[in-house]
GUNUTI-531512 format. One record per residue (C-alpha): x, y, z. Coordinates in steps of 0.02 Angstrom, whole numbers, padded with zeros to 5 digits, always signed. Example, Ala and Ser with C-alpha at 12.3 -4.5 7.8 and 13.67 -1.06 7.14 Angstrom:
// GUNUTI-531512
+00615-00225+00390/+00684-00053+00357/
// end
This chain:
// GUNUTI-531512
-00524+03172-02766/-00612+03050-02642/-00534+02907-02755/-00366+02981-02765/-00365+02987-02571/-00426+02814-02552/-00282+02739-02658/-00148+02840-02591/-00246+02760-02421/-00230+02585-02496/-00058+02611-02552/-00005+02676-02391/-00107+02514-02310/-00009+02410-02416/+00170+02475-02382/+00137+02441-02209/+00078+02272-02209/+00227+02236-02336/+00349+02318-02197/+00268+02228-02057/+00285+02089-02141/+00464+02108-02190/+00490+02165-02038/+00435+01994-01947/+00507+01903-02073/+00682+01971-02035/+00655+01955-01854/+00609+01747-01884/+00784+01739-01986/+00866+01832-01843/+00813+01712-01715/+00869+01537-01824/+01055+01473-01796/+01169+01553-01887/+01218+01462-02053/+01362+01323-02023/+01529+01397-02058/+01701+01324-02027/+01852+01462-02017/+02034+01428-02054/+02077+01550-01924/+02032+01575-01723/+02105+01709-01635/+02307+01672-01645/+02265+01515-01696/+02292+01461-01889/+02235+01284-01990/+02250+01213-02146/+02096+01216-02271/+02096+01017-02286/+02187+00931-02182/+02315+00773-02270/+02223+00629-02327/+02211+00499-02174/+02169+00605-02040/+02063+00545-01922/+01968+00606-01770/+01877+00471-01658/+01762+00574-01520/+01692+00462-01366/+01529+00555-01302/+01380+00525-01183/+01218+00505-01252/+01138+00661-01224/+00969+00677-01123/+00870+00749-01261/+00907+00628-01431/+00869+00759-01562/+01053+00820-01523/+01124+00660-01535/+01052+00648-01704/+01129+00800-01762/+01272+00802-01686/+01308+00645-01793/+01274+00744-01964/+01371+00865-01897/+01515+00785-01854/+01534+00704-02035/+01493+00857-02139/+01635+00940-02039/+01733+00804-02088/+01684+00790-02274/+01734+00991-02258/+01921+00967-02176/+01968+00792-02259/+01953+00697-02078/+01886+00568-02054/+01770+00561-01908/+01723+00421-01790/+01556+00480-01653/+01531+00357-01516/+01394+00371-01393/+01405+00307-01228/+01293+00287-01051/+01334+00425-00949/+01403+00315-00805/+01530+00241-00914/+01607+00400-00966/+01736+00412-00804/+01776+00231-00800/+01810+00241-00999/+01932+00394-00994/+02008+00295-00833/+02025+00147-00956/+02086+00235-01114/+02230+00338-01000/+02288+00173-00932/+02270+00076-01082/+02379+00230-01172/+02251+00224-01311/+02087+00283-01352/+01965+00422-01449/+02067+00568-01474/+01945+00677-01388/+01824+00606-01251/+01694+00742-01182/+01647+00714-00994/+01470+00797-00927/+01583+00837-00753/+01747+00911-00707/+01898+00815-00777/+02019+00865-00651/+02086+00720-00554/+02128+00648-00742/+02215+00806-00749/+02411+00704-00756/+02335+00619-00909/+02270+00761-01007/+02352+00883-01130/+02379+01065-01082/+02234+01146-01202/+02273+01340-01164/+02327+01371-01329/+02134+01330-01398/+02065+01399-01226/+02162+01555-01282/+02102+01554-01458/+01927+01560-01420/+01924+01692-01297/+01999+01784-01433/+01854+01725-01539/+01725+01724-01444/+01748+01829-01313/+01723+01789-01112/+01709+01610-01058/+01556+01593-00909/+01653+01567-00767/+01550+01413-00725/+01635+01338-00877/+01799+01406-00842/+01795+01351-00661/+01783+01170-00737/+01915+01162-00864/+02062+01270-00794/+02173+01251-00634/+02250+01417-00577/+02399+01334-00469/+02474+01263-00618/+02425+01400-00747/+02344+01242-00834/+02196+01210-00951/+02164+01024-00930/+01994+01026-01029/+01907+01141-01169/+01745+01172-01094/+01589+01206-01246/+01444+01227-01131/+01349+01216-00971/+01164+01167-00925/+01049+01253-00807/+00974+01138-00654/+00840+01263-00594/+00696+01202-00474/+00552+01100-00577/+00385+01111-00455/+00201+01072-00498/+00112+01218-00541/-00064+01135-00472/+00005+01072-00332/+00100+01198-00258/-00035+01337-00299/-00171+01252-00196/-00031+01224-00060/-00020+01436-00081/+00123+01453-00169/+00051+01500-00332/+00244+01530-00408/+00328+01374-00337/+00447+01353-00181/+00574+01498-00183/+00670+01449-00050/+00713+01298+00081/+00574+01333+00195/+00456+01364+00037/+00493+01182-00013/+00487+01117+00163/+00333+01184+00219/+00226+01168+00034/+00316+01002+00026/+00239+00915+00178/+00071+00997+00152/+00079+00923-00026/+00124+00762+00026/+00011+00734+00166/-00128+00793+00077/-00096+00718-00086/+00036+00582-00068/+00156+00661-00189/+00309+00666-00115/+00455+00806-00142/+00583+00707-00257/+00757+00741-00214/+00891+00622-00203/+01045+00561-00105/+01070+00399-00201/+01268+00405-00272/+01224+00485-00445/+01244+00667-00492/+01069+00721-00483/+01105+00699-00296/+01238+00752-00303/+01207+00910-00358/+01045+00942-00236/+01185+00909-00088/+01294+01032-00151/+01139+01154-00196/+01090+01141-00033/+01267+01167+00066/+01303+01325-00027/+01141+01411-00027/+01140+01360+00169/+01301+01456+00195/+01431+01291+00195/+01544+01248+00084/+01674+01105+00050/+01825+01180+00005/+01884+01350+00019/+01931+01444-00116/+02109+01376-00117/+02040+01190-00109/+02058+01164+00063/+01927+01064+00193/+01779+01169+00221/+01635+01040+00248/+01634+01033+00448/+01539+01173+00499/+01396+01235+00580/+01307+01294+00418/+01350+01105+00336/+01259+01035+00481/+01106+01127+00469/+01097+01089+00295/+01100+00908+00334/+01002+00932+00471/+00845+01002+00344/+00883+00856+00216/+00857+00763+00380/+00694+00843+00417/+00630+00846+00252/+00656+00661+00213/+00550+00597+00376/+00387+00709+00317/+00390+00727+00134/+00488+00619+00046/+00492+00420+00010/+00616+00272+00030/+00650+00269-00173/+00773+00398-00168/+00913+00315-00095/+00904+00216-00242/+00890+00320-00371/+01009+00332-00523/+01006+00492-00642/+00823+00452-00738/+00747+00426-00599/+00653+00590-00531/+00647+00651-00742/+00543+00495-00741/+00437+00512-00553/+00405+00697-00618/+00347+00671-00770/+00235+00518-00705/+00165+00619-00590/+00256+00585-00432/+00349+00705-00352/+00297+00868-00316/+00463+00942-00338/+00634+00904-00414/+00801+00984-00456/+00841+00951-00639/+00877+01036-00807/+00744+01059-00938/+00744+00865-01014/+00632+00784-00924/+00507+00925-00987/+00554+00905-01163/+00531+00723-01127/+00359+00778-01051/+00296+00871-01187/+00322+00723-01281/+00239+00596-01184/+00131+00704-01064/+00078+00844-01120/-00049+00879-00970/+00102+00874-00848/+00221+00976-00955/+00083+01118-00944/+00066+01075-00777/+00251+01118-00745/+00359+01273-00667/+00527+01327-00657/+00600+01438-00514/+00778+01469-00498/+00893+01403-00368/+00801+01376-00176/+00876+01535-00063/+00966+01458+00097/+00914+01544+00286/+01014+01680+00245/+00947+01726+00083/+01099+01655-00011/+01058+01556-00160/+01192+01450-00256/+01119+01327-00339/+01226+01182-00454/+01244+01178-00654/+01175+01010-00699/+01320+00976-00801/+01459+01030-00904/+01515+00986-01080/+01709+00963-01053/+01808+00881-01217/+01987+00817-01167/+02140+00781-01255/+02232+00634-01172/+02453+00636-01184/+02421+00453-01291/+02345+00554-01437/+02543+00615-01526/+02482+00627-01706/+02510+00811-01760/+02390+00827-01875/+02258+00722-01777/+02286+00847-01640/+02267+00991-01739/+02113+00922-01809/+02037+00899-01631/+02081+01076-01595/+01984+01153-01733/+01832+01019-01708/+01816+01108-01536/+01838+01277-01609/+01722+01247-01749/+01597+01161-01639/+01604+01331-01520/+01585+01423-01670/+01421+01354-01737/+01372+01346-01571/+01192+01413-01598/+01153+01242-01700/+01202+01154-01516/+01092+01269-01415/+00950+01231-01545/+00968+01043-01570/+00953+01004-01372/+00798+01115-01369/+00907+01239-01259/+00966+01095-01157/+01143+01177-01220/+01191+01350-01135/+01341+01416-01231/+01520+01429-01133/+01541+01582-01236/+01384+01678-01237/+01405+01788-01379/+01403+01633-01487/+01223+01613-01473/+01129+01800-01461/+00957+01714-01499/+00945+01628-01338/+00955+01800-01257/+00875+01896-01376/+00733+01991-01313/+00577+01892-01386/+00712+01771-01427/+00729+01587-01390/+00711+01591-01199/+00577+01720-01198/+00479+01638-01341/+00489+01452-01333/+00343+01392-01471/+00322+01225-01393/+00301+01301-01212/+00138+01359-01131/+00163+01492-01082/+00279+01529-01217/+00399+01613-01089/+00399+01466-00970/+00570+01433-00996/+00624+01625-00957/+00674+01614-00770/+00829+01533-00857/+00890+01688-00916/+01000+01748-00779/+01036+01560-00723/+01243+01607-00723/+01202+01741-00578/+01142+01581-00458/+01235+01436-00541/+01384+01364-00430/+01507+01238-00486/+01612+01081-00388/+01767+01180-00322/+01675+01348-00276/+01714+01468-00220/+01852+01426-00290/+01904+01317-00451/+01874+01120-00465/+02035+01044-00432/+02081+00845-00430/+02023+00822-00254/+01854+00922-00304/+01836+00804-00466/+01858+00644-00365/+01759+00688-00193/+01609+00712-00351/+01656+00548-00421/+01636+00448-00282/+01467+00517-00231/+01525+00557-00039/+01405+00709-00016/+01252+00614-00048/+01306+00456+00038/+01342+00592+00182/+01135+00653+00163/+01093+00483+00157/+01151+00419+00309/+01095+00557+00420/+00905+00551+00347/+00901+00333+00365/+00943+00386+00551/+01139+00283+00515/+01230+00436+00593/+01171+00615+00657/+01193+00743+00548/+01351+00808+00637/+01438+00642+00648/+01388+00605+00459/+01466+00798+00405/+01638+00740+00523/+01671+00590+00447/+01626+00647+00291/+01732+00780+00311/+01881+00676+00359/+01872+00554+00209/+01864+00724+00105/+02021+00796+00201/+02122+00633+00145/+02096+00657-00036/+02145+00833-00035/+02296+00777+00074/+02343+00643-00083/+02314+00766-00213/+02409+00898-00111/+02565+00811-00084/+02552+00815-00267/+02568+00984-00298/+02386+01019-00368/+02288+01094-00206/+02322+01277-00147/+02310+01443-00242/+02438+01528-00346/+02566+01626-00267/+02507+01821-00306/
// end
């Protein structure tokens, strides 16, 4: 009897175990990208199972901050190739050459058939193709669009899709745990003052300065913006027009101000975009606004200071407001020079495909990638999936406060949609030429917000005149 019991006991045991173990087995498949598949058929959209024989597709890319994607991006691009019949050309290029090279290429009236820009494409919007019917497609698909992706890709006034935007990147706050603990704030700077007040502590304790920029690049870019929003400014209203001369602009530049005379160095007005990825990881900066690569890069190269590091989400502004930047935006175009039917209809599906294997993208950039469409990649928000359980993170949930990153992420444009004039006052680095010269003492911080504010009004007045600034008639 005793024996009987003790192998029914056993058996029981076993079955357990076995479902335990199926059971976590399952849940490790369901958190892996989904196998590769490439439809004939996205929402009202329809395409051919090969494509003729000498189709080509020649794609003109950055070189993305964390290489693993890069690498299979590559492999990707050809085995959809092999797949359709195209033939498929990748070119990688420095991020800073990617607006002069679409510049060139719509001059030129040649170029890559599709050229993916890391920032609105707007003011090459009389250049570009009219993309709705692929923008339509994968709604259908796909469901929702973020609006931080839509906001970048789509102008309302003209009821026009200038760009087919795949995905978006956090740019939460990056602090040192250590540092900012002994300063007594044991979860990092959660606001202006926070970073104010723990920054000059830090600094004149330590000599680790706070590292954000206002050198013309987009990672100060991107603080200046962070930092007018979540203060209460803005630069354009939500129909595009002049919004940067105000009160709550001033204080904003006023704290940059501040900040820079007691806890920052010279450095940063010279800055390009490596450069606080590479002070943080080094060791020297307390503090920077930037997506997740310069950690992956850390974990690489310094592990101590990748362990060492913290994310918070965007800084909250006096009045509690917190709108804090994306960090960038992955935006293919089509430019008018590409006419080949069948090339065109082979870009198309690249970008449909792309967005529909989009949990290989998410995976490969070490969830650099956030999805346009979220329901394209459920293991990112899975819970105990790829945000909340990050194997090479300690703790494994480091990487979690990223989770409800669309609720505080802001875009060029808001609170409205990026428009030409948005696209090019970006471009040509005004806002953090406008922070620089009120903390090197060049201007006050209300003259420097004026005349910044006047150069901004004249490019809205050019791209006005040209029918692309105002909202639609309701």
């Amino acid at each position: 009897m005793m024996k009987s019991a003790m192998k029914g006991y056993l058996f029981r045991g076993g079955v357990c175990v076995l479902a335990l173990l199926l059971t976590t087995a399952a849940a490790a498949a369901e958190l892996q990208p989904a196998p590769v598949h490439f439809a004939t058929k996205y929402g009202s959209m329809s395409f051919p199972a090969r494509f003729p024989a000498g189709t080509t597709l020649t794609i003109t890319q950055w070189s993305h901050f964390v290489p693993r994607y890069d690498k299979w991006f590559d492999q990707y691009a050809q085995d959809w190739g092999k797949h359709n019949n195209v033939k498929v050309t990748v070119q990688h290029i420095n991020l800073g050459d990617l607006v002069p090279t679409l510049a060139a290429s719509i001059a030129a009236g040649k170029g890559s058939t599709l050229i993916e820009t890391i920032s609105t494409p707007a003011s090459f919007i009389e250049g570009l193709q009219d993309l709705a019917d692929v923008n339509h497609a994968a709604q259908q698909a796909f469901g929702k669009q973020d609006a931080v992706c839509t906001s970048q890709s789509y102008l309302p006034l003209k009821n026009l899709w200038y760009g087919y935007c795949h995905g978006w990147v956090p740019d939460p706050g990056d602090y040192r745990i250590s540092l900012w603990r002994e300063a007594g704030y044991p979860n990092g700077p959660r606001s202006y003052a926070d970073l104010y007040a723990g920054g000059v502590k830090i600094f004149q304790k330590t000599g680790i300065p706070v590292g954000v920029g206002m050198s013309p690049e987009l990672d100060s870019e991107f603080y200046a913006r962070s930092l007018i929003w979540s203060y209460g400014g803005s630069v354009f209203d939500k129909c595009g027009n002049v919004a940067l001369d105000s009160p709550q602009v001033v204080k904003a530049v006023e704290f940059q101000t501040k900040l820079f005379k007691n806890a920052e160095t010279p450095e940063v007005f010279s800055w390009n975009p490596a450069s606080n990825n590479q002070a943080f990881v080094s060791g020297q900066a307390s503090y920077i606004q930037n997506s997740i690569s310069f950690y992956r890069t850390a974990q690489q190269s310094n592990a101590k200071n990748a362990a060492d590091t913290g994310f918070s989400p965007g800084l909250k502004g006096p009045g509690g407001e917190v709108h804090q930047t994306s960090h960038v935006w992955f935006i293919y175009v089509l430019p008018k020079y590409v006419t080949d039917r069948e090339q065109t209809l082979a870009a198309k599906k690249f970008l449909l495909d792309l967005t529909a294997n989009y949990s290989w993208a998410t995976h490969e950039s070490e969830l650099y990638n956030f999805p346009a469409f979220p329901k394209t990649v459920p293991q990112l928000w899975a819970h105990n999936g790829w945000l909340d359980h990050d194997a090479s993170s300690v703790p494994t949930d480091k990487l979690e406060v990223l989770r409800n990153a669309v609720e505080w992420t802001a875009w060029p444009g808001y609170p409205g949609f990026a428009n030409p004039a948005a696209s090019e006052v970006y471009n040509t680095h005004l806002l953090s030429t406008m922070l620089a010269q009120a903390a090197l003492g060049k201007k006050t911080p209300a003259q420097a917000v004026k005349d910044t504010a006047a150069q901004v009004a004249s490019i809205v007045a050019k791209w006005k005149a040209k029918g692309y600034i105002g909202c639609p008639a309701k």
